[in-house]
C-alpha positions in Angstrom: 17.2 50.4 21.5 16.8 54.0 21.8 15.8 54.7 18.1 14.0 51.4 18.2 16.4 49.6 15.2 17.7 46.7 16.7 20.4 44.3 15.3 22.2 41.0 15.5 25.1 40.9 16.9 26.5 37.1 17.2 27.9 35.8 20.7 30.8 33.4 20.6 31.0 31.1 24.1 32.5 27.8 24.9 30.5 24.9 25.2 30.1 25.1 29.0 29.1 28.8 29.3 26.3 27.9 26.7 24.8 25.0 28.6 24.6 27.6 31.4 23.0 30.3 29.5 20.4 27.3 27.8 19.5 25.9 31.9 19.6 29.3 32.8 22.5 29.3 35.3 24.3 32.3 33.8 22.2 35.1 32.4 22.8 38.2 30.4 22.4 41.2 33.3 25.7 43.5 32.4 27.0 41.0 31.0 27.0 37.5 31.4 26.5 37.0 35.6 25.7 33.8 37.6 22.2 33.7 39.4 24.1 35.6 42.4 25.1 38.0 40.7 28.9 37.6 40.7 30.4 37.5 36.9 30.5 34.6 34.8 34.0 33.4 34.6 34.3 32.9 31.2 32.3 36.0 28.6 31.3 36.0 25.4 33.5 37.2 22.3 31.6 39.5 20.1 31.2 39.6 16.5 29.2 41.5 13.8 26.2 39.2 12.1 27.3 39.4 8.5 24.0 40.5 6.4 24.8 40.0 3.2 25.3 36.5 3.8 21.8 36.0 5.8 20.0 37.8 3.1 22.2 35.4 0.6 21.1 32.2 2.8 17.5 33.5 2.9 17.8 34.1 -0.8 19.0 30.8 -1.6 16.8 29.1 0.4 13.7 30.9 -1.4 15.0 30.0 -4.6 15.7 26.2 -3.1 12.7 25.7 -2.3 10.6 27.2 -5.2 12.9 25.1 -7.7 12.0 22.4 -5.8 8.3 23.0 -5.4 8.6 23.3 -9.5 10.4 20.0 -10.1 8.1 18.0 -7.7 4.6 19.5 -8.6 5.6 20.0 -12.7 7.7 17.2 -13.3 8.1 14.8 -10.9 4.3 13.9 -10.0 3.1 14.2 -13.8 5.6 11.7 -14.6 4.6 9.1 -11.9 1.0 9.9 -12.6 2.0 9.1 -16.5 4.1 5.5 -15.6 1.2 4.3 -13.1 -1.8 5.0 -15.9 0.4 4.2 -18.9 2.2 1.2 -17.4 1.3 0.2 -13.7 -2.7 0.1 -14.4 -3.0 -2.1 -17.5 0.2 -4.7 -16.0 -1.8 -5.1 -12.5 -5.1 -5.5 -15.4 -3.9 -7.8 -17.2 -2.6 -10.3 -13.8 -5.9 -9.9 -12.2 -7.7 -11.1 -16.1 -4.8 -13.8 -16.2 -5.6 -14.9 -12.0 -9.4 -14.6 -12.9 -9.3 -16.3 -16.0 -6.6 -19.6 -14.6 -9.4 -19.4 -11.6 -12.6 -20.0 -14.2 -10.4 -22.6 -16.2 -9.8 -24.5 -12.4 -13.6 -24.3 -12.0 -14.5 -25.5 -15.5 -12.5 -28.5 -14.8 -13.5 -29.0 -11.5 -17.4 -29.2 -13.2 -16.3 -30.9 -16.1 -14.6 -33.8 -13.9 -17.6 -34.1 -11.6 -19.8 -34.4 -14.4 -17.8 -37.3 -16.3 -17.7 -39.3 -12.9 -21.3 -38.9 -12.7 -23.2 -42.5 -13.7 -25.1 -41.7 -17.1 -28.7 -42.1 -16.7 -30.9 -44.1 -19.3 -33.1 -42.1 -21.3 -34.1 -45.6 -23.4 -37.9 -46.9 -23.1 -38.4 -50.4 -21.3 -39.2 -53.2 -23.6 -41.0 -56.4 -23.6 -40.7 -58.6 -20.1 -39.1 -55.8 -18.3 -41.9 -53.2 -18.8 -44.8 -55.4 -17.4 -42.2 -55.5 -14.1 -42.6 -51.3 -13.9 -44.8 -49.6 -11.9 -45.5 -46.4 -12.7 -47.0 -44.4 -9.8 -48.9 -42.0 -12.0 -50.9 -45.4 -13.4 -50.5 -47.3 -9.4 -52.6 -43.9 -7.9 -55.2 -44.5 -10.6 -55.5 -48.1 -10.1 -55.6 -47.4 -6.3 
């Protein structure tokens, strides 16, 4: 770090030297050294990070991502907004008229059923010896 670049340089351990390094039982003083002091038994193997490929990965990854951010914002949603307005809309529509309309029919009956049980009343105009048996309470008050 004189010059103040810095680069990767990839560490290969076994799995037991890396659980130590991630708890913190072996750390990287010299190289890699218990919490003593004393040397790790087992050190790491050194490789070079290959750049290229990282810059290909990050590449790919950009392009990923922006291909699918296209698919799902240009295609994708338009289409479901399309099927729901075009198709999902008028078929919920139409079973909510058909529910409402088989619940009016049901109420019509209802009424209409309840109305033909119902006893008629007479509309027709006492005659002869039945009137003089009526009394009418607008005529009784009067008399009264």
């Amino acid at each position: 770090m004189a010059n103040g670049k810095t680069k990767v340089i990839e560490a290969l351990v076994d799995e037991e030297t890396y659980t130590a390094f991630v708890n913190g039982d072996a750390v990287s003083n010299n190289g890699l050294r218990a919490q003593k002091g004393n040397f790790w038994p087992s050190q790491p193997d050194f490789r070079l990070q290959n750049e290229r490929a990282e810059k290909a990965k990050d590449y790919l990854l950009e392009v990923g991502l922006t291909a699918v951010t296209y698919l799902t914002f240009q295609v994708v949603l338009p289409s479901i907004k399309r099927v729901t307005e075009e198709k999902i809309v008028p078929f919920v529509e139409d079973k909510i008229d058909e529910m409402r309309e088989k619940h009016r029919l049901k109420k019509a009956a209802k009424i209409k059923a309840a109305e033909e049980t119902q006893v008629p009343e007479c509309d027709t105009e006492p005659t002869g010896e039945t009137e003089s048996k009526i009394i009418y309470f607008d005529s009784y008050r009067k008399e009264a």
